[in-house]
C-alpha positions in Angstrom: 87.0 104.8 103.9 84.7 102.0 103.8 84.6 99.7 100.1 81.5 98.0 99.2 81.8 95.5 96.8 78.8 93.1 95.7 78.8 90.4 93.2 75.7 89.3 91.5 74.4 86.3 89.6 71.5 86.7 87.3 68.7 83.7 87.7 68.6 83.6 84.3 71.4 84.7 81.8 68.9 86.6 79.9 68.2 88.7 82.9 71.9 89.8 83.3 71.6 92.7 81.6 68.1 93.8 83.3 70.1 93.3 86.9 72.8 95.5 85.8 70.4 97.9 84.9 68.1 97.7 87.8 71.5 97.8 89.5 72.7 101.5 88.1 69.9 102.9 90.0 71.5 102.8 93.3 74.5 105.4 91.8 71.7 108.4 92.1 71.7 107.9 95.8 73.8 110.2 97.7 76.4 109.4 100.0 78.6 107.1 97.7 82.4 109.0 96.5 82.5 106.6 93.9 80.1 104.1 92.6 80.5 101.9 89.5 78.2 98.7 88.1 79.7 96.7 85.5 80.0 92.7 84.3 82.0 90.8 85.1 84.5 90.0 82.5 84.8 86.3 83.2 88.4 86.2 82.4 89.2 83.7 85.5 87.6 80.3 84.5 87.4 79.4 88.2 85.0 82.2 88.7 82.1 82.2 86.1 78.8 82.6 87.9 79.2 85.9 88.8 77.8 88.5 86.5 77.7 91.5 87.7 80.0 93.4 89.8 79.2 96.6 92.1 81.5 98.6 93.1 81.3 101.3 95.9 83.5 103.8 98.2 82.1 105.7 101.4 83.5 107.8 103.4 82.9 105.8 107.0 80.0 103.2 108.0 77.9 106.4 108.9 77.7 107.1 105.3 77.1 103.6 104.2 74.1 102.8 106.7 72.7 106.0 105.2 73.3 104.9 101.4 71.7 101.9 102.4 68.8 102.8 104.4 67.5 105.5 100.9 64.0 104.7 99.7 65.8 103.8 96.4 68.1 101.3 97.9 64.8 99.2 98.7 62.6 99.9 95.7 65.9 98.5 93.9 66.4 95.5 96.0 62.4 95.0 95.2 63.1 95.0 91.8 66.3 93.5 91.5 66.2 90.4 93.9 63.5 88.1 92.2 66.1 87.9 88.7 69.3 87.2 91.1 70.4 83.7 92.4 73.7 84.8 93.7 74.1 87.9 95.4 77.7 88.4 98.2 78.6 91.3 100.0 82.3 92.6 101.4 82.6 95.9 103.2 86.4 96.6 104.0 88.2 99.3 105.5 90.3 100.6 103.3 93.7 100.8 104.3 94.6 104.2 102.7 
């Protein structure tokens, strides 16, 4: 199993909630078995710029590449990426 966790920071704090939403999107494409969006809690001071947190779990790097290359993946990107400054990425193997 293959998690795909992204962490984004909006350009603008008034955007954060538009990037979540823009975000959510990306759950109606097949392929995911679990997919969750939510903020970032902020609890650790260390680690404030990040607002928004997705979360994702594939079955191998087959269905990932698939999730990935949707039509919707890019129409969000499109939409998403101009209210973002931050955006990092982490694929891992999961070890069970």
């Amino acid at each position: 199993m293959i998690r795909h966790i992204v962490f984004f920071s909006a350009r603008h704090k008034e955007d954060v909630e538009a990037v979540r939403t823009g975000l959510l999107a990306l759950g109606n494409i097949p392929h995911s078995r679990l997919f969750e969006v939510t903020l970032n809690t902020k609890v650790d001071p260390l680690s404030d710029e990040i607002d928004v947190v997705v979360y994702a779990e594939f079955e191998d790097e087959a269905a990932l590449a698939a999730y990935k290359a949707h039509p919707l993946y890019g129409e969000t990107t499109s939409q998403v990426k101009p209210l973002r400054e931050l955006r990092y990425s982490a694929d891992v193997v999961a070890a069970s």
